[in-house]
C-alpha positions as CSV (number, residue, x, y, z in Angstrom):
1,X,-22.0,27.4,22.7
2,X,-22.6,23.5,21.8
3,X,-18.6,21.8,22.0
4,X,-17.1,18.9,20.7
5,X,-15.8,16.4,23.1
6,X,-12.2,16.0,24.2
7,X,-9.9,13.6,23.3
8,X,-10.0,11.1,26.4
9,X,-5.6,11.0,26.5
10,X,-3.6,13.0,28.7
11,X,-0.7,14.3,26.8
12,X,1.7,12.9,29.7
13,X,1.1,9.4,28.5
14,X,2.6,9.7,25.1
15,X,5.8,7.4,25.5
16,X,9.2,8.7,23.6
17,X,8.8,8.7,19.7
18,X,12.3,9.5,19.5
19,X,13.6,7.5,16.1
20,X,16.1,4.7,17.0
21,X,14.1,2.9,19.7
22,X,15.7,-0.7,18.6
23,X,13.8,-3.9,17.1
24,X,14.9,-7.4,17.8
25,X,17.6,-8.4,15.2
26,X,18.0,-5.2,13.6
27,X,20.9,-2.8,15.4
28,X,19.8,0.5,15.5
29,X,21.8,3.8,16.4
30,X,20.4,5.8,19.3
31,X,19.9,9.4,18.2
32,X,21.5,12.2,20.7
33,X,19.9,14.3,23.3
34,X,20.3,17.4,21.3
35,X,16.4,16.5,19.3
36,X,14.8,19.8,17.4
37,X,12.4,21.6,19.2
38,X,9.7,20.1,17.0
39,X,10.7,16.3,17.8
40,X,10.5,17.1,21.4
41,X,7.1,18.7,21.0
42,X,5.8,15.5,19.2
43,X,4.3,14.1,22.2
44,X,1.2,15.6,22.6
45,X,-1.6,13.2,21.7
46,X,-2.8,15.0,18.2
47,X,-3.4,12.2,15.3
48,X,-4.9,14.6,13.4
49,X,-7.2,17.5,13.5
50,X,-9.2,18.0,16.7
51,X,-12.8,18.6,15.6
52,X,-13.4,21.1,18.1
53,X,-10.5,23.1,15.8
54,X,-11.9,22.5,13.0
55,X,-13.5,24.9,10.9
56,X,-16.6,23.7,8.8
57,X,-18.6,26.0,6.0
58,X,-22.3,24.5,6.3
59,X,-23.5,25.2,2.5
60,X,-26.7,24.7,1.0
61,X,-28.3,25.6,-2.5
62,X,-31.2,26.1,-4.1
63,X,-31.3,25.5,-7.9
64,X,-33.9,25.3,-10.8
65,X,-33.4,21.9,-11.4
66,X,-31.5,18.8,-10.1
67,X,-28.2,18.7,-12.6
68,X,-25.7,21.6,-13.6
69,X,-24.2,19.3,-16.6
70,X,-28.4,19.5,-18.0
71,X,-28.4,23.3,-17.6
72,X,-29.8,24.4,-14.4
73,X,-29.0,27.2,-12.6
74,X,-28.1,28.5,-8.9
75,X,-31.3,30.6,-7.7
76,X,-29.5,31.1,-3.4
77,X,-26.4,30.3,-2.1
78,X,-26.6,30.0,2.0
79,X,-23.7,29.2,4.3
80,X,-23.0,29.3,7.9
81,X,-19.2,29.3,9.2
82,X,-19.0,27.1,12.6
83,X,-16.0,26.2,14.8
84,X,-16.2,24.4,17.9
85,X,-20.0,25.0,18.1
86,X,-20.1,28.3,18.1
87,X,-21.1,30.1,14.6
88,X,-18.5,32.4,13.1
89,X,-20.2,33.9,10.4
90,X,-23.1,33.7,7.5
91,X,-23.4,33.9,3.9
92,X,-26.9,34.5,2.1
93,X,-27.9,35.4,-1.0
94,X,-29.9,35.3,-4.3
95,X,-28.4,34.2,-7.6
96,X,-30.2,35.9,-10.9
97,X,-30.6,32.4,-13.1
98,X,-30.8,34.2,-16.4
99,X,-33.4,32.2,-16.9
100,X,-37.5,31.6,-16.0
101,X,-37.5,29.9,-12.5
102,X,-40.1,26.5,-13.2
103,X,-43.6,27.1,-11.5
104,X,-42.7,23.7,-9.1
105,X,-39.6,25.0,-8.2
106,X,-40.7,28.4,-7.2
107,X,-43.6,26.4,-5.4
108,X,-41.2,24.1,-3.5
109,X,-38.7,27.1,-2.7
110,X,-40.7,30.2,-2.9
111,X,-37.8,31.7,-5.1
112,X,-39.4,33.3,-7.7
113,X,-38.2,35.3,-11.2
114,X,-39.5,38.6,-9.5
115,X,-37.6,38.0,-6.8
116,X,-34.4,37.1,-8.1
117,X,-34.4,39.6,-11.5
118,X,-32.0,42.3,-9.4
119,X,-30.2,39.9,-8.0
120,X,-26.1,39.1,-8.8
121,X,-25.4,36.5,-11.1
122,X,-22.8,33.3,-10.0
123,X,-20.1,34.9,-11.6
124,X,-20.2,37.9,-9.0
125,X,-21.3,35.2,-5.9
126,X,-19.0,32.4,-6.4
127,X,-16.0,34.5,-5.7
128,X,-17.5,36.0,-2.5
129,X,-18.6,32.4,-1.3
130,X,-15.0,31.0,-2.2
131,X,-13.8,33.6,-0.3
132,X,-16.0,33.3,2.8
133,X,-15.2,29.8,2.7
134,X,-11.6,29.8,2.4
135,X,-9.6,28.0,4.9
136,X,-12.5,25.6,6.2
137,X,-14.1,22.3,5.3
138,X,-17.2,22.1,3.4
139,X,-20.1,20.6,4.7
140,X,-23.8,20.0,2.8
141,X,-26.3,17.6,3.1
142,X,-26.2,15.4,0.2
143,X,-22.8,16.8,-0.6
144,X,-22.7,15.6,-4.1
145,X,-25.4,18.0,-5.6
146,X,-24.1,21.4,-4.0
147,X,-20.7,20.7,-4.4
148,X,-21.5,19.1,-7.8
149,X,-23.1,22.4,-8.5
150,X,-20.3,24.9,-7.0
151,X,-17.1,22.7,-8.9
152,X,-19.4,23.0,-11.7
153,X,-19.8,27.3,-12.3
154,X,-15.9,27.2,-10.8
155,X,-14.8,25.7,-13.7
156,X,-17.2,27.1,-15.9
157,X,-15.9,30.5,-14.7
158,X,-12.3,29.4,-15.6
159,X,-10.9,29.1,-12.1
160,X,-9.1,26.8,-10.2
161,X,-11.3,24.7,-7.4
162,X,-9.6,25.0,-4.3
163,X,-9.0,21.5,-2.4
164,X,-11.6,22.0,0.1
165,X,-12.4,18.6,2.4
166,X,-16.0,18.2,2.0
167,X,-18.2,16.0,4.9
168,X,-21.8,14.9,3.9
169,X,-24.1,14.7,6.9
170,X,-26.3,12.8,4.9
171,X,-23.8,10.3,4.3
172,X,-22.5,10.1,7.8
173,X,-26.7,10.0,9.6
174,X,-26.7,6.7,7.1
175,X,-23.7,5.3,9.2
176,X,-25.1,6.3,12.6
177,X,-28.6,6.9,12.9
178,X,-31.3,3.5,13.1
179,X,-34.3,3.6,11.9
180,X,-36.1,3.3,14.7
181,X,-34.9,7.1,15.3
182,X,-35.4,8.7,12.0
183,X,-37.4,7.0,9.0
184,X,-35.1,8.2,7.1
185,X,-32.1,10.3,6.8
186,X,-33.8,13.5,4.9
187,X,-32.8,16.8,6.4
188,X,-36.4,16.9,7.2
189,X,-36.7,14.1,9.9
190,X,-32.9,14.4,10.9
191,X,-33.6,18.0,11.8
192,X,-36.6,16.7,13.9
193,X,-34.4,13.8,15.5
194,X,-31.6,16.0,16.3
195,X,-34.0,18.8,17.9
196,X,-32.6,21.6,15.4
197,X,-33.7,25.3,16.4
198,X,-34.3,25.4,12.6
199,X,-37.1,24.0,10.4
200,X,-35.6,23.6,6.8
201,X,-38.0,24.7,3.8
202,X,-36.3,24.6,1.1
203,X,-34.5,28.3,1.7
204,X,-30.5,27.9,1.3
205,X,-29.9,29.7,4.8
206,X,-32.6,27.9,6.8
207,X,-31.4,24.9,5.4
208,X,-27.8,25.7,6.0
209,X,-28.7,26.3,9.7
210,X,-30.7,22.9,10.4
211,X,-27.6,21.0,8.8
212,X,-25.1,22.4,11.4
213,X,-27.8,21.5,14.0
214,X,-27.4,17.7,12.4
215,X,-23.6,18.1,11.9
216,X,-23.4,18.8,15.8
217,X,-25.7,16.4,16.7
218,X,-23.8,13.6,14.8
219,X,-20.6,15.0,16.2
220,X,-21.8,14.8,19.8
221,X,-23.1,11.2,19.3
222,X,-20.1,10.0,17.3
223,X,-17.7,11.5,20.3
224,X,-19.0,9.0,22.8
225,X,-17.6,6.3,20.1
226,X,-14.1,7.5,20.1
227,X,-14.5,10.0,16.8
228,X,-12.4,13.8,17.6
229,X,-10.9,14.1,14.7
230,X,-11.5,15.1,11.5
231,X,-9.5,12.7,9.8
232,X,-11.7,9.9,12.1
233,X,-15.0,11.3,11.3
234,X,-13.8,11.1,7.3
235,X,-13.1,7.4,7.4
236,X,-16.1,6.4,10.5
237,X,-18.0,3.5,9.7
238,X,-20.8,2.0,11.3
239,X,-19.4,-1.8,10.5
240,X,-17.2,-1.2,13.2
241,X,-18.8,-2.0,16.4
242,X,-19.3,-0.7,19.7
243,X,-16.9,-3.0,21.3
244,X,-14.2,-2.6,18.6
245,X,-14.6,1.3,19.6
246,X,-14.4,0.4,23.1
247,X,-10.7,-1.0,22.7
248,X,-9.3,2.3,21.0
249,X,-7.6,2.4,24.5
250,X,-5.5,-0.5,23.2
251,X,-3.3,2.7,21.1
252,X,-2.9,4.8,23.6
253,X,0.5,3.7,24.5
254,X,1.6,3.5,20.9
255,X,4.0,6.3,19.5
256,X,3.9,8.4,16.9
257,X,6.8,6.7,14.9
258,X,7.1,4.5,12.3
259,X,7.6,0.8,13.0
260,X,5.7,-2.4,13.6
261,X,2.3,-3.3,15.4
262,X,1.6,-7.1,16.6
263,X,-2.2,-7.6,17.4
264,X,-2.3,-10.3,20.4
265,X,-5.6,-12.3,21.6
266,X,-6.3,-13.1,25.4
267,X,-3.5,-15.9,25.0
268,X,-1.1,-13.7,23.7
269,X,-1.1,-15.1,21.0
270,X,-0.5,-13.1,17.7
271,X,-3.3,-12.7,15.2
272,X,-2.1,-10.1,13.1
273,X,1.3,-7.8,12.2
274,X,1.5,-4.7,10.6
275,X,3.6,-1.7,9.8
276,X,3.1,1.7,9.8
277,X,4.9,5.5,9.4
278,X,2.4,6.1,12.6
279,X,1.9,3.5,14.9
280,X,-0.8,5.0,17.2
281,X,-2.5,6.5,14.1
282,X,-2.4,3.2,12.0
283,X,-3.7,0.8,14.8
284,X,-6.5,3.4,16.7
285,X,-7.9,3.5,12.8
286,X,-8.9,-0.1,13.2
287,X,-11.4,0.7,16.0
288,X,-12.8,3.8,14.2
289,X,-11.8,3.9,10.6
290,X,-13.5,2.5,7.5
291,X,-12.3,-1.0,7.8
292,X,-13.9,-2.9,5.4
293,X,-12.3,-5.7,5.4
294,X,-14.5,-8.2,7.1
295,X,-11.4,-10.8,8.7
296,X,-9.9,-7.2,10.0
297,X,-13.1,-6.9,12.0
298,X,-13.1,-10.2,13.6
299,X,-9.6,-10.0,14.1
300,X,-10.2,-6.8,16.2
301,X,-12.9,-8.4,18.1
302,X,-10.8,-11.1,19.3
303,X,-7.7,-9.0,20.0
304,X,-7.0,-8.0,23.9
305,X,-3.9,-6.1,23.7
306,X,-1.3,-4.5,21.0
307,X,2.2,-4.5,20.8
308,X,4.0,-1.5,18.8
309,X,8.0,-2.1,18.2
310,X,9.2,1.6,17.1
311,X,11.5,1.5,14.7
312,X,14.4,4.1,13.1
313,X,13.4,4.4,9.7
314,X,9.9,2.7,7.7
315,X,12.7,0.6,6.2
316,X,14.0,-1.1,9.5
317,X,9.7,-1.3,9.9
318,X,8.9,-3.1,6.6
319,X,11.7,-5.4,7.5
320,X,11.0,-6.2,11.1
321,X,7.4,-7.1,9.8
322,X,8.5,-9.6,7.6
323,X,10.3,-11.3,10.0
324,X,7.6,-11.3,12.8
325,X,5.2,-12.5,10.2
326,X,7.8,-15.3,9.3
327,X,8.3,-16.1,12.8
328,X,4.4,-16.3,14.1
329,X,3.1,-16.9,11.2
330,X,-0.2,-15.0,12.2
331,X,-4.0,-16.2,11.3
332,X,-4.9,-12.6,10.3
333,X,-1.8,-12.0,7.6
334,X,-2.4,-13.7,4.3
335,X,1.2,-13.0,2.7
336,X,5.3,-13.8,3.7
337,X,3.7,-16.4,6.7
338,X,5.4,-18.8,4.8
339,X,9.0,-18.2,3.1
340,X,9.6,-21.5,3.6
341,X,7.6,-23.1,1.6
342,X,8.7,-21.4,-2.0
343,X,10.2,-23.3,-4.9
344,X,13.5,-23.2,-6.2
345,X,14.8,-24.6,-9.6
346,X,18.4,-26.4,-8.8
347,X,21.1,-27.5,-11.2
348,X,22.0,-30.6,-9.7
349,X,25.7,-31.6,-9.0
350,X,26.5,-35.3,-10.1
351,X,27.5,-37.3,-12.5
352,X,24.5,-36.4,-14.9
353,X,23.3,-33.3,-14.0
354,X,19.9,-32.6,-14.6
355,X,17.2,-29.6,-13.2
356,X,15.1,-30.3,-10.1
357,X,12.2,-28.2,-8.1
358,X,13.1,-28.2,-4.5
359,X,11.9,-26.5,-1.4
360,X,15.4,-26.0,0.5
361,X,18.6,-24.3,-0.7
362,X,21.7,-26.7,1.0
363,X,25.3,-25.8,0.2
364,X,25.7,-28.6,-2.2
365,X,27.5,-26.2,-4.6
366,X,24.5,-26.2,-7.1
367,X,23.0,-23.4,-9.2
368,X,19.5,-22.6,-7.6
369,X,17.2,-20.4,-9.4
370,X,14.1,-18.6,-7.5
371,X,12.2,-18.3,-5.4
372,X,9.5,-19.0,-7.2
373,X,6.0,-18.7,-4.9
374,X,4.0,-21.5,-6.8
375,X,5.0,-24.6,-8.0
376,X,3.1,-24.2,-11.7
377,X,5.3,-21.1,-12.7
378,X,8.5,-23.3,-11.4
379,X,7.5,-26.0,-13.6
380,X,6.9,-23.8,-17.0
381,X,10.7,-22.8,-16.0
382,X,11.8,-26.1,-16.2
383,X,9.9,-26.5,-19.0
384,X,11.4,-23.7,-20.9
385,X,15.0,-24.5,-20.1
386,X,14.2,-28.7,-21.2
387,X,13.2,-27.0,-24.5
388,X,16.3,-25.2,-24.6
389,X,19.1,-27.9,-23.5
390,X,18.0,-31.5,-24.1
391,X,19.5,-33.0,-20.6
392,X,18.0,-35.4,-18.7
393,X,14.6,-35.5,-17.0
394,X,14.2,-38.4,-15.4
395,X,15.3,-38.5,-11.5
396,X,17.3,-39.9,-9.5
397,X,21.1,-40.2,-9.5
398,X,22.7,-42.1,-12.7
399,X,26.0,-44.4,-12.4
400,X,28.6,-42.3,-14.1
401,X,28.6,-45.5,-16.3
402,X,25.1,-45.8,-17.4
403,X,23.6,-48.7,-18.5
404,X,20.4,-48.3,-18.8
405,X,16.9,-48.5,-21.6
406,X,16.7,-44.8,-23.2
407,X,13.0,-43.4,-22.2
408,X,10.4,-41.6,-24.9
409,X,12.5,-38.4,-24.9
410,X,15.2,-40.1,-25.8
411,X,13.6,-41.4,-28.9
412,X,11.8,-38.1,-29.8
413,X,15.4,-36.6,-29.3
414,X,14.7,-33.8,-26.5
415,X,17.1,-35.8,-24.5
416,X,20.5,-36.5,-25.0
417,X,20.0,-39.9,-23.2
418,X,23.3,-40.5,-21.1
419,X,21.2,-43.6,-19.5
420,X,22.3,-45.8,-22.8
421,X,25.2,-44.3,-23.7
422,X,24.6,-41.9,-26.1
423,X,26.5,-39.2,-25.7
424,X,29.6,-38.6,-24.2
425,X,30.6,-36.8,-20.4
426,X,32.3,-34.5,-21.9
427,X,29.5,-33.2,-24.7
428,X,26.9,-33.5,-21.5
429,X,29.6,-31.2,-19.7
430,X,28.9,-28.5,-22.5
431,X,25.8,-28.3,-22.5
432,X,25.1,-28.2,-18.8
433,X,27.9,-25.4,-18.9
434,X,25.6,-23.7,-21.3
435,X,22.7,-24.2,-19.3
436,X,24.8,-22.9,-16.3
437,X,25.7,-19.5,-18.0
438,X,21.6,-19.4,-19.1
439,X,20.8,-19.2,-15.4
440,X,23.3,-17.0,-13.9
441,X,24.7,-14.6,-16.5
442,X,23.5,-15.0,-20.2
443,X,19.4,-15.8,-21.1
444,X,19.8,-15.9,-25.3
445,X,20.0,-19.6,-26.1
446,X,16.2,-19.4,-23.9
447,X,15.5,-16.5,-25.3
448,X,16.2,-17.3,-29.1
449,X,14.8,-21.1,-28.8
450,X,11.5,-20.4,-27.5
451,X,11.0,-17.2,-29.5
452,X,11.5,-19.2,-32.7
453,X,9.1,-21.8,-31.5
454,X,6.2,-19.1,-30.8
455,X,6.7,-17.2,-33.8
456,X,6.3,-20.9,-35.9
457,X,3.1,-21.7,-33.7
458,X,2.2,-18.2,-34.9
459,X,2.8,-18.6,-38.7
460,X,0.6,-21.5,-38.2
461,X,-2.4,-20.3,-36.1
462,X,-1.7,-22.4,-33.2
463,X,-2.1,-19.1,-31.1
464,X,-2.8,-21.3,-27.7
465,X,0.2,-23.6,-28.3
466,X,2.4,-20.1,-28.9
467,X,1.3,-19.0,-25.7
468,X,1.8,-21.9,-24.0
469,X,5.7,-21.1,-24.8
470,X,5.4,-17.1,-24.0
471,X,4.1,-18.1,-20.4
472,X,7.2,-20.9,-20.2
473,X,9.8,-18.0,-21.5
474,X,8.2,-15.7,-18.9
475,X,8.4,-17.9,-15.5
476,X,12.3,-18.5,-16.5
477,X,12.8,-15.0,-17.7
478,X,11.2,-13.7,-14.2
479,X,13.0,-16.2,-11.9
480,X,16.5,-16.0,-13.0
481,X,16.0,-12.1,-13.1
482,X,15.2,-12.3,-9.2
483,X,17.5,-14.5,-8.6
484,X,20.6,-12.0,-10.1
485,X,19.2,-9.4,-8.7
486,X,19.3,-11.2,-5.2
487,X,22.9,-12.2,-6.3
488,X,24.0,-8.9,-6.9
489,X,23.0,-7.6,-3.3
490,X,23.8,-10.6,-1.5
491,X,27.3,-11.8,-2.6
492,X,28.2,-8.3,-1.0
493,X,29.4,-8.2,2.3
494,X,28.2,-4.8,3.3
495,X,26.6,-2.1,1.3
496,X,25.8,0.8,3.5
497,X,23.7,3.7,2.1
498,X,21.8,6.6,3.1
499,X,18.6,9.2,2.1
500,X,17.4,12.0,3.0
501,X,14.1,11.9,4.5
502,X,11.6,14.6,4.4
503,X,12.3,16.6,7.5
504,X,15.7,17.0,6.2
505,X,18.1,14.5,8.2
506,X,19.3,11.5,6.3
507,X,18.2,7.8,7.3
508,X,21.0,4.9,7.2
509,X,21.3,1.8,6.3
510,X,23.6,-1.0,6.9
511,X,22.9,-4.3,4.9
512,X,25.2,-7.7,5.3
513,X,24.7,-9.9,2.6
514,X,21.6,-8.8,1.7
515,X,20.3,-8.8,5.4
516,X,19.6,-5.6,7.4
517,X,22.2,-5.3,9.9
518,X,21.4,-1.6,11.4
519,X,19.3,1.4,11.2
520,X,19.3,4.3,12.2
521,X,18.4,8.6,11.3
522,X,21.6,11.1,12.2
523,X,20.7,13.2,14.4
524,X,21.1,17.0,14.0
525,X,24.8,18.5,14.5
526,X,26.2,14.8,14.6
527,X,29.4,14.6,12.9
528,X,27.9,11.7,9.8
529,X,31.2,10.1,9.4
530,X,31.6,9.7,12.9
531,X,27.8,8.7,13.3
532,X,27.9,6.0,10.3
533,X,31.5,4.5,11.4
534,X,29.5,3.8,15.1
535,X,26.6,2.5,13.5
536,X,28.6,0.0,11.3
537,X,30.7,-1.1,15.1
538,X,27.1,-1.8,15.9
539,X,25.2,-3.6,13.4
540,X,24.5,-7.1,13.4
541,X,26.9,-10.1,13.1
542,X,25.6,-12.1,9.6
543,X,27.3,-15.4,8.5
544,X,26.1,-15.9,5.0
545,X,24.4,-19.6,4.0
546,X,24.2,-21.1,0.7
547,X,21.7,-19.8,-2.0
548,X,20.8,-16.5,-3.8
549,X,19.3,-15.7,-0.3
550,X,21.7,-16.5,2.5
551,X,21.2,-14.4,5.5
552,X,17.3,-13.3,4.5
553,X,14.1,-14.0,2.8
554,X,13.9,-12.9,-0.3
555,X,11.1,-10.5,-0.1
556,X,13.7,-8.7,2.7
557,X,16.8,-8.8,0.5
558,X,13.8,-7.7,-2.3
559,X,12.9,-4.8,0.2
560,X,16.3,-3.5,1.1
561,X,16.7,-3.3,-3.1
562,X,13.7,-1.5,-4.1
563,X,14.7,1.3,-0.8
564,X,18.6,1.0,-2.4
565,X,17.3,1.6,-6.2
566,X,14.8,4.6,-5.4
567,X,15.3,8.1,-5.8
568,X,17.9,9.7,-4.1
569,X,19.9,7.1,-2.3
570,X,23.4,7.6,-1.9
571,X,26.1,5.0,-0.9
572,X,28.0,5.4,1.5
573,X,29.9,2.2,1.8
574,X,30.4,-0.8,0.0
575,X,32.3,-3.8,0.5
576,X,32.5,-6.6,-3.0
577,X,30.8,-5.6,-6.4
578,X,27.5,-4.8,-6.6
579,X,26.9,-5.8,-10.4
580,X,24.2,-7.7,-12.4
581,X,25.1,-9.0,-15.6
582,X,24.6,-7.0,-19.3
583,X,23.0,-10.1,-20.7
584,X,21.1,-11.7,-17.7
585,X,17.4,-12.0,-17.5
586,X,16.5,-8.7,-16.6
587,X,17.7,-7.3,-19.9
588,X,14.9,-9.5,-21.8
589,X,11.8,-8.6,-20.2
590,X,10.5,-5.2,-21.5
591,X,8.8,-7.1,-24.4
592,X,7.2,-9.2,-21.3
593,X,6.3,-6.6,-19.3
594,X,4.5,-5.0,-22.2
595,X,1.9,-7.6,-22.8
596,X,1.2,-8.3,-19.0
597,X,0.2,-4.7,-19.5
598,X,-1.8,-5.2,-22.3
599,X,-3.5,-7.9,-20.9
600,X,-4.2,-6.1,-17.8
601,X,-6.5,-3.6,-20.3
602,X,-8.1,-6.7,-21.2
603,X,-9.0,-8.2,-18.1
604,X,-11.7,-7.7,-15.4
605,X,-10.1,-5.7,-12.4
606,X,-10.8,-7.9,-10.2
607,X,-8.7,-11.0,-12.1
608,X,-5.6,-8.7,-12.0
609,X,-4.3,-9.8,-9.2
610,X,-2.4,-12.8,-11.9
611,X,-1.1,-10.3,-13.4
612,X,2.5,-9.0,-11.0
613,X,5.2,-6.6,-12.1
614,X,8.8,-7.5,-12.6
615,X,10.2,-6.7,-9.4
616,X,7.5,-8.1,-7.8
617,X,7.6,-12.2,-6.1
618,X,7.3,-14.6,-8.7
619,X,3.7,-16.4,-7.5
């Protein structure tokens, strides 16, 4: 009996997955000794399903012609039933075509219409294969055409296609067999290169046979590259090299809990953070999964250890990501390496107030609106609220007696020019008020000023000019709709809320100002009350700074929301109002939303990457 090699990892070296292992900055509640049966028997070292459990159904057909969708017909059905190399069982048998067998096929095959006039027809076979087949995971060479062929008389027949796994050897010779070995990946030559007891020739069952001598064969070579699993040999690639395979080891001292994984070159230096339900899953797939990504694979290749940071809940994980990101600010991650760096649209407080784009929120008392991730989209904010409230653009501070030349704007009046005297503090006053309420509570007077301008370029034809507006409205609209959403979280002192999770215990949350504060999953037979009251003692100390965003980035705060607005999320605790206005932002961009859609049926798939949904970042 040919077996499947063994996975290399004594269970004994699993570390505790226990939930509640604590991440730097984020309190987390330890769970109690009483853990379920199941939790304590999490340990062993099974990411997925061992290949030597695995049962495969080795199928091969023979047909009259190459497509069922054209009109051919199943002429044999063979199948052979393996597990851990040893064969379980086999299927054989002719299928009556209803119809003449061509003379080319019958000379390829040796099937011909004699033989296969008393045979059954598919509608009597393809029960008995599906049946024989139940329960395992379909293999064929050149998986596309047999299966293609089987989904194909399964429907036809009016039934339901079960959700059989299917491997193609063919597929997965491509990834690991050279030329110099085979001159090509037929099951002809890969029969001969893997020594197969079994010459195919074009019979279903002889067939069948020589492709579990090539499934095995690829098994056994693929083992010595860190492949036991099923799920592994799925997603096996041969861009991955032999020395990224060679550091699997790097996992082995992972656990199987969610949390966050920090990738470290020789220096110790981190190259790349990530975050997964699974840590040792997540990170042993970059040594033997279908990484594509080309700076993944050179990241790999220069990484000499890995750090995993369990964490309670995938929450507490997304979070601590961010932060690490933030704080190393790693050559291998492309996004949040630098919060510091977004835009913010301030209402300035002096004399003359007038709009700004800054990098830095200060406690100046002035209204900031943002983050916005690009500078562009921050200016066609600005722009929009300029064409909506005429104060001043020009910068620097102004004498609260003016004396000054009035600029362009001035005279093309889309400036109420306090620089000469024009108008009067206490008119300026109103309408910065106005502009005030725009950003933090009321969005019409933008709303109705720049939707009467497009709908006049419009009337006129000037479609570019219109849009020109539509893409102003929409940076403003999107920016002060994150920003009182961020209020609304924020300006509270302590939210603390809980969900049940899919084993059944419930995952909490404590949140300070829009900053995650603790973490943690109740354990089984803990009083809750008692449980959450500790976990509050606990949690993190957070002094709130200025801004929409004081004790967090905004893509945490922007986290914690989306986990605080999904399904089934209870609160538990709350401490302030958690409100955002009727009239703000938010309320205004269905119509938005709509044509981003649009456009995104209009676009390349590749270009829609401009294209971001409300509660995403603004970029």
């Amino acid at each position: 009996m040919r077996g499947y090699p063994e996975s290399s990892v004594a269970a004994s070296n699993v570390p505790d997955m226990r939930p509640g292992t604590p991440a730097a900055g984020i309190a987390s509640r330890p769970t109690s000794g009483h853990e379920s049966r199941w939790e304590s028997q999490r340990s062993f070292d099974e990411l997925g399903r061992p290949l030597r459990e695995v049962s495969f159904c080795v199928v091969d057909l023979e047909t009259t012609g190459g497509s069922a969708q054209g009109g051919s017909m199943i002429t044999e059905v063979g199948a052979v039933k393996v597990r851990g190399g040893e064969v379980l069982g086999e299927f054989q048998t002719l299928v009556n075509p209803h119809t003449s067998i061509p003379a080319f096929i019958a000379l390829l095959t040796g099937i011909t219409d004699s033989m296969v006039v008393s045979a059954p027809s598919i509608e009597q076979v393809l029960p008995q294969f599906l049946e024989f087949a139940q329960g395992c995971v379909l293999v064929a060479h050149n998986a596309p055409f047999d299966i293609g062929f089987l989904r194909h008389f399964t429907a036809e027949q009016g039934r339901s296609w079960p959700k059989f796994e299917v491997l193609d050897t063919a597929r997965l010779a491509r990834r690991v067999v050279t030329r110099d070995e085979s001159p090509n990946c037929k099951l002809s030559s890969l029969a001969v290169t893997f020594g197969s007891a079994t010459t195919p020739n074009h019979r279903a069952l002889e067939d069948a046979r020589a492709t579990v001598d090539v499934l095995h064969g690829l098994i056994g070579r693929l083992g010595g590259l860190g492949v036991h699993t099923l799920e592994e040999l799925h997603t096996f690639s041969a861009r991955v090299s032999q020395a990224q395979r060679r550091k699997r080891h790097l996992a082995e001292q992972l656990p199987h809990a969610p949390g966050v994984y920090l990738f470290r070159d020789a220096r110790s230096q981190v190259l790349y953070v990530g975050t997964s339900k699974d840590l040792r899953t997540r990170v042993r797939s970059y040594f033997t999964a279908s990484e594509t990504r080309s700076r993944m694979g050179e990241m790999v290749g220069l990484a000499e250890s890995v750090t995993g940071i369990a964490c309670a809940t995938t929450l507490e994980a997304e979070v601590r990501e961010l932060r690490l990101i933030a704080e190393h600010k790693p050559k291998y991650n492309r996004r949040s390496r630098f919060p510091e760096r977004a835009h913010w649209v301030k209402l300035t407080v002096e004399p003359w107030p007038r709009l700004s784009l800054v990098r830095q929120v200060v406690d100046d008392g002035a209204e900031y609106v943002g983050p916005y991730g690009s500078r562009k989209v921050a200016e066609r904010s600005i722009a929009a609220l300029h064409e909506s409230f005429p104060v001043r653009q020009c910068g620097g501070r102004m004498p609260k007696t003016p004396s000054l030349s009035p600029c362009v704007l001035a005279e093309m009046r889309r400036c109420l020019s306090p620089c000469d005297g024009s108008v009067t503090p206490t008119t300026y006053a109103g309408v910065v008020t106005d502009l005030r309420l725009a950003l933090s509570q009321r969005a019409d007077a933008v709303v109705n000023t720049l939707s009467a301008k497009m709908a006049g370029l419009a009337v006129a034809e000037r479609f570019e000019d219109a849009r020109t507006y539509r893409d102003r409205l929409s940076a403003f609209l999107r920016g002060a709709a994150r920003t009182q959403r961020l209020l609304a979280l924020t300006r509270c002192p302590e939210v603390v809320a809980a969900r049940r999770q899919d084993d059944g215990r419930w995952a909490v949350h404590v949140v300070r100002h829009g900053r995650l504060a603790a973490a943690g999953v109740i354990p089984p037979g803990a009083h809750a009350g008692e449980w959450v009251s500790a976990l509050r003692l606990g949690a993190e100390t957070v002094t709130p700074g200025p801004g929409p965003t004081p004790a967090a980035s905004a893509e945490e705060s922007e986290k914690i929301l989306r986990w605080l607005e999904s399904e089934g999320v209870r609160l538990v605790h709350i401490e302030g109002e958690w409100t955002c206005p009727v009239g703000g932002a938010g309320s205004h961009l269905q119509v938005h939303d709509a044509v981003d859609l649009s456009r995104a049926a209009l676009v390349p798939f590749e270009d829609r990457r401009s294209l971001r949904p409300v509660h995403q970042p603004v970029r």
